[in-house]
MDAnalysis code that builds the backbone (N, CA, C; Angstrom):
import MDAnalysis as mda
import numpy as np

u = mda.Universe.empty(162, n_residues=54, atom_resindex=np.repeat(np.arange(54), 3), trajectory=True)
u.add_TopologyAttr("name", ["N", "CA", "C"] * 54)
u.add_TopologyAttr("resid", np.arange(1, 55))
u.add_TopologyAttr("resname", ["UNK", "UNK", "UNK", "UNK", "UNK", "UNK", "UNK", "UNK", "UNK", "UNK", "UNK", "UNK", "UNK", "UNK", "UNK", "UNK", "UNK", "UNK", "UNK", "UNK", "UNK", "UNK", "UNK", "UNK", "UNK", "UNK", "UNK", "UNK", "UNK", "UNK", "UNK", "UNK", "UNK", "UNK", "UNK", "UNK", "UNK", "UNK", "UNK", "UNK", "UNK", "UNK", "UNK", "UNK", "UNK", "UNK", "UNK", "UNK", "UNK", "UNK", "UNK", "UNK", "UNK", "UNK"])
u.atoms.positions = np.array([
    [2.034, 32.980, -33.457],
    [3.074, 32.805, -34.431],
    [2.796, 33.610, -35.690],
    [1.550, 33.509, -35.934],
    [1.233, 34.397, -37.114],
    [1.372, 35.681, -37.533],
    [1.495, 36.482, -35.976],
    [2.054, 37.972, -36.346],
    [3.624, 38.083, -36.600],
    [4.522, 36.955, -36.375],
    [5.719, 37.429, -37.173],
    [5.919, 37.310, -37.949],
    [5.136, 36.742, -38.884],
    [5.028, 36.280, -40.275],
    [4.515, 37.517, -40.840],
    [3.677, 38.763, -40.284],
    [3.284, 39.611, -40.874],
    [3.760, 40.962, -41.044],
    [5.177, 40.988, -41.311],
    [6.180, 42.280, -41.591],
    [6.493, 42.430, -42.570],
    [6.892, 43.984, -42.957],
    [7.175, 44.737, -43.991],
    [8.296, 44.149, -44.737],
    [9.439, 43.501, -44.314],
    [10.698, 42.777, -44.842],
    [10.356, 41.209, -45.245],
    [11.119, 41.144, -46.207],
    [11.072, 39.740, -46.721],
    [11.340, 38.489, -45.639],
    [10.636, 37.511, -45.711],
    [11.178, 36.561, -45.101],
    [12.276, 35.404, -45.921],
    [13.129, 35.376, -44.936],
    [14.304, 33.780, -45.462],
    [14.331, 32.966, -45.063],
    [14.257, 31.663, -46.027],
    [14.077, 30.444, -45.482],
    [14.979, 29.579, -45.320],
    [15.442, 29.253, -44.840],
    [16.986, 28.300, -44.854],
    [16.623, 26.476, -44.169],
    [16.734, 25.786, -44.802],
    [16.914, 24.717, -45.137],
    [17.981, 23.426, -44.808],
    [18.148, 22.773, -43.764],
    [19.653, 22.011, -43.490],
    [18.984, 20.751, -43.004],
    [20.147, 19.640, -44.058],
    [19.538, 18.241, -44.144],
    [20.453, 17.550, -42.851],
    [20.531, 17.194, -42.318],
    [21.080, 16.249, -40.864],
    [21.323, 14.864, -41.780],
    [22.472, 14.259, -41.993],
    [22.304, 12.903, -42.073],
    [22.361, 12.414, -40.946],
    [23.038, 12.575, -40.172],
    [23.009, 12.300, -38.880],
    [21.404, 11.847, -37.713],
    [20.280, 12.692, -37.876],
    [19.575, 12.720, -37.540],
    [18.567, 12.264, -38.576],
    [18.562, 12.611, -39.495],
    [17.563, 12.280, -40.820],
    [16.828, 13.354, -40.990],
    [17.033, 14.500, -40.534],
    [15.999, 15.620, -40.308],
    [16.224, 16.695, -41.065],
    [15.277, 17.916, -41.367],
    [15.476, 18.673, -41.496],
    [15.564, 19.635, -40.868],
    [16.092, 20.767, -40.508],
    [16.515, 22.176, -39.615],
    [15.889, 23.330, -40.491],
    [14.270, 23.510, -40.222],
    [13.901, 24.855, -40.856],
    [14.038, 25.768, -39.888],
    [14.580, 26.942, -40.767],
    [14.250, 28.400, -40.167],
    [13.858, 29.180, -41.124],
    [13.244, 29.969, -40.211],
    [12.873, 31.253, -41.369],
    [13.369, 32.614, -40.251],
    [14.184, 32.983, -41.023],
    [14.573, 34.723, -40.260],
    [13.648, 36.126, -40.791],
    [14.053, 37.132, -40.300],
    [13.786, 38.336, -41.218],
    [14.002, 39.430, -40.563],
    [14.484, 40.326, -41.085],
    [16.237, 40.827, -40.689],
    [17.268, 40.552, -39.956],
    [17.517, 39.233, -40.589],
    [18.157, 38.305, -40.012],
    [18.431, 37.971, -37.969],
    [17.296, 38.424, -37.718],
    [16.606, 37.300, -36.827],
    [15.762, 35.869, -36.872],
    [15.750, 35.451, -36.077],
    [14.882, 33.914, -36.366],
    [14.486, 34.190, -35.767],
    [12.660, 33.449, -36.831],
    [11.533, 34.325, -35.982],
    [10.891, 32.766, -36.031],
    [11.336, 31.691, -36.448],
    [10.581, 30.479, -36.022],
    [11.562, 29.642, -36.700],
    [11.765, 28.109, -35.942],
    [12.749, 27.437, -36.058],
    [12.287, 26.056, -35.804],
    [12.174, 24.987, -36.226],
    [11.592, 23.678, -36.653],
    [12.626, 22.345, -36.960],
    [12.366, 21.689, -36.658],
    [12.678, 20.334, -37.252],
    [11.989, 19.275, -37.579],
    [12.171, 18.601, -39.081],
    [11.162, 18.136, -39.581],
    [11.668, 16.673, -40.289],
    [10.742, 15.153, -40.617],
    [11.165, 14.599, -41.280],
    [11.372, 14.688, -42.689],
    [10.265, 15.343, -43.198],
    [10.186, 15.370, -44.498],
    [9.832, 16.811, -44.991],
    [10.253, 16.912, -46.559],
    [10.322, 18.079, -47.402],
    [8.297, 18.881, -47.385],
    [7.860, 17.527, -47.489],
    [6.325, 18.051, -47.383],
    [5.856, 18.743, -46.823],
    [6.014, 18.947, -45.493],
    [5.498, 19.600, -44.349],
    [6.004, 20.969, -44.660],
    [7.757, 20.809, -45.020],
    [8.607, 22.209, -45.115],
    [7.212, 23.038, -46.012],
    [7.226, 22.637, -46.917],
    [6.728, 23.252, -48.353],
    [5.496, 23.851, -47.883],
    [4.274, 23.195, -47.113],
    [3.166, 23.425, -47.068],
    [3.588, 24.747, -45.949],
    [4.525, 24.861, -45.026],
    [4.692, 26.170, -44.141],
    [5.208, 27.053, -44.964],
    [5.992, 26.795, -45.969],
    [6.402, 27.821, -46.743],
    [5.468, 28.772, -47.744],
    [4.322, 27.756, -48.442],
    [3.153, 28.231, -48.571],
    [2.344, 28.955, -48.266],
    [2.068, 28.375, -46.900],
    [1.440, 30.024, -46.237],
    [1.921, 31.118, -45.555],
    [3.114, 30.645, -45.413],
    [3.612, 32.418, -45.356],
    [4.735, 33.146, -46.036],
    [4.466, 32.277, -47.312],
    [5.259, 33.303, -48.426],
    [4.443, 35.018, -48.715],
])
């Protein structure tokens, strides 16, 4: 997973709350492909992945 995190283009993170589910829907694209895609309960977890591969 770690080598798609390691390209020349910015990565984007996009963010979608489910009430429905209670969840969150992370992705992160970059050139607007999705290069990893998640669902999560809480904001914490988001943050700490966003961390390391900002």
């Amino acid at each position: 997973m770690t080598s798609y995190f390691n390209t020349k283009s910015p990565n984007i993170f996009q963010i979608i709350y489910s009430d429905k589910f209670k969840m969150y829907d992370f992705t992160i694209l970059n050139n607007n492909k999705v290069i990893y895609h998640y669902h999560f309960k809480n904001l914490k977890d988001i943050n700490k992945l966003i961390q390391q591969y900002k």
